[in-house]
N, C-alpha and C positions, 0 to 999 in steps of 0.2 A: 879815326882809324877804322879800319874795315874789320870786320871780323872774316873769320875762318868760313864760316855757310856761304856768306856772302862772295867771297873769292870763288869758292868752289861752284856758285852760283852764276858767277859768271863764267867762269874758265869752261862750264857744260853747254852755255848757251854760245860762247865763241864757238866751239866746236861743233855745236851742231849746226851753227852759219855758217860754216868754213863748209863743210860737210852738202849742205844743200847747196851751197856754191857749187862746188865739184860737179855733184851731178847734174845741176842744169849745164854747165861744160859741155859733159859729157854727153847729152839730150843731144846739144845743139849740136853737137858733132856726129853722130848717129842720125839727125836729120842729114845734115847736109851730104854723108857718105849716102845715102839713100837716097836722095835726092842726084848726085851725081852716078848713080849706078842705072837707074832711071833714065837718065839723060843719054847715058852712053850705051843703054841699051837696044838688041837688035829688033827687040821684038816692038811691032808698030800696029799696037790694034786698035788706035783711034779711038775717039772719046764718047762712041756708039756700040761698044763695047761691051755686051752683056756676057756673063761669066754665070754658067751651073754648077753647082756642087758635084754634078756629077764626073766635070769636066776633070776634078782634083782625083780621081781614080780610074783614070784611062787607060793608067802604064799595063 
């Protein structure tokens, strides 16, 4: 018969695999939206493409 720790012991470790489950889901889904956004994007600056920091405060 199992004792009480032991239940409790695992009913923490199901949930925290259930748990990391999810968010690798989630990971894989936020790649792939990212990757389709990507894809469908207008902007084509080629893979010669070097980018300055300064570039990020133009506006």
């Amino acid at each position: 018969m199992r004792s009480k720790t032991e239940s409790m012991v695992r009913a923490s470790v199901r949930g925290n695999l259930d748990e990391r489950a999810a968010h690798g889901d989630r990971l894989k889904q936020v790649i792939a939206e990212l990757r389709q956004m990507s894809e469908n994007s207008a902007a084509k600056l080629g893979p010669s493409y070097k980018w300055k920091r300064e570039d990020c405060y133009e506006r």
